[in-house]
N, C-alpha and C positions, 0 to 999 in steps of 0.2 A: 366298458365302452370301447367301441372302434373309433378304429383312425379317423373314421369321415363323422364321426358326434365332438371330436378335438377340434378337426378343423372347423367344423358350424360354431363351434362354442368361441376358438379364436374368433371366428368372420364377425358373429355378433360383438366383439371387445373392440375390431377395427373393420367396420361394414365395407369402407373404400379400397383393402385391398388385404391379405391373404401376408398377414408379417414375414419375415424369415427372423431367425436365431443372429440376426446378425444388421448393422445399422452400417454406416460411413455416413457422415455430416462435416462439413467444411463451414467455419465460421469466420469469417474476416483471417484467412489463411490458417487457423488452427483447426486440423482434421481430426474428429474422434472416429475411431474404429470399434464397434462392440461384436462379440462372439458371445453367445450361452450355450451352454450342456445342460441337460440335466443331469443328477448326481444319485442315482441308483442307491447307490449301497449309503448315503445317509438320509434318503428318503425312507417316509414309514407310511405309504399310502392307506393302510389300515388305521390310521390316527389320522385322517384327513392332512398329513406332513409331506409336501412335494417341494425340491433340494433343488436349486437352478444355483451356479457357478456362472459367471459371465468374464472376460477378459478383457481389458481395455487399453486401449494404441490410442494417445494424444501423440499427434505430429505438429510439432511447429514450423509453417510454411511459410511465416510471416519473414519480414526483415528485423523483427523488433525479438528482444528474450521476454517472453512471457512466464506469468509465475499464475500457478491456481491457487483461490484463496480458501472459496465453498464450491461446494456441490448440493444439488437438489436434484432428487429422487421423483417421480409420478410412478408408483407400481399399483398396477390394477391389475383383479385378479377375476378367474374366469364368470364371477358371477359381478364383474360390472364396480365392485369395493376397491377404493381408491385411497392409498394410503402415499399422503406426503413426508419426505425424508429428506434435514436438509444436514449440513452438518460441515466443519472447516478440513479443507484439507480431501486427501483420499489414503484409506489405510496407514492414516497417523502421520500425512506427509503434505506438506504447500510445495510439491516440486517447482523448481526455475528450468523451463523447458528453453535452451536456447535455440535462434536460426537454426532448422535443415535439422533438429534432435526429435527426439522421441521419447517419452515417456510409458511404460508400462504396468498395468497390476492387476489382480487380479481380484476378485469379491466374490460375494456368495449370497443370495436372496429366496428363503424360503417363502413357499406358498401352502395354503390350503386347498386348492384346487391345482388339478392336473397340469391347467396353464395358466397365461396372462401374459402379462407386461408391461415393459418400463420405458422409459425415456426421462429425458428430463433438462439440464446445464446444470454445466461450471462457472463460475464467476472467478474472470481471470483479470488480469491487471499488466499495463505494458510495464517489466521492474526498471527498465533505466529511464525511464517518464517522471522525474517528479512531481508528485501533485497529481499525475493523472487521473483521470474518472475508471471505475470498473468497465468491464464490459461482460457480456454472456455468449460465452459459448454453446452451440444445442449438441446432444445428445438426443439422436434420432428415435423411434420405438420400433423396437425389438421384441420380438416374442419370447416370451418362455416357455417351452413346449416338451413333454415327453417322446415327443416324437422325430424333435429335432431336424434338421435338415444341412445338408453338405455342403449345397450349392452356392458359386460363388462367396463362398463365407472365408477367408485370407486373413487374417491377424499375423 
């Protein structure tokens, strides 16, 4: 396939606009940053196995220390298959993000087709609230792409 059958194939996954490899969302002052790669050398596109790596920047803009409790996944893949992923924490961790901090890590989300994409929230909680109610922060969508792209994309 060429480039321009990736990008129709993305345009039909998000018809309203053309994703980049990369998200910024700002929720009640807590900003996710997402970046993906793909990951060549542990992908095996002759097994239908395509490797995306994604990077993620939680800033806390808020006045409050916020802690993440969960996380949920939407990865949809270039034929439109939609798989939900929820699960506590990120990479075995509930980080306490305080005022003006930042939290970092990194993932990894294989596919069976060349591209797709994710978006999704976190369910975060203000820690010095007691009793407080949850809240969700979003997680923009982002593509995952063989083809990747440069632009404006800053983690």
């Amino acid at each position: 396939m060429d480039a321009a059958s990736y990008r129709d194939e993305l345009n039909n996954i998000a018809p309203h606009s053309l994703l980049k490899c990369c998200s910024d969302a700002t929720t009640l002052g807590i900003r996710v940053q997402v970046r993906s790669v793909y990951i060549e050398g542990r992908s095996q596109p002759s097994k239908g196995l395509y490797f995306f790596a994604y990077r993620i920047r939680i800033t806390n803009n808020s006045d409050h220390p916020v802690q993440l409790l969960r996380r949920h996944w939407i990865i949809t893949d270039a034929n439109g298959r939609t798989e939900n992923v929820w699960g506590i924490g990120v990479v075995g961790e509930q980080p306490l993000i305080l005022p003006g901090n930042s939290f970092e890590y990194s993932s990894a989300c294989p596919l069976n087709t060349p591209n797709g994409r994710m978006e999704g929230d976190y369910e975060m909680i203000h820690f010095e609230r007691v009793g407080s109610r949850s809240f969700n922060v979003a997680i923009a969508p982002f593509s995952l792409s063989l083809l990747g792209d440069d632009e404006g994309c800053v983690i």
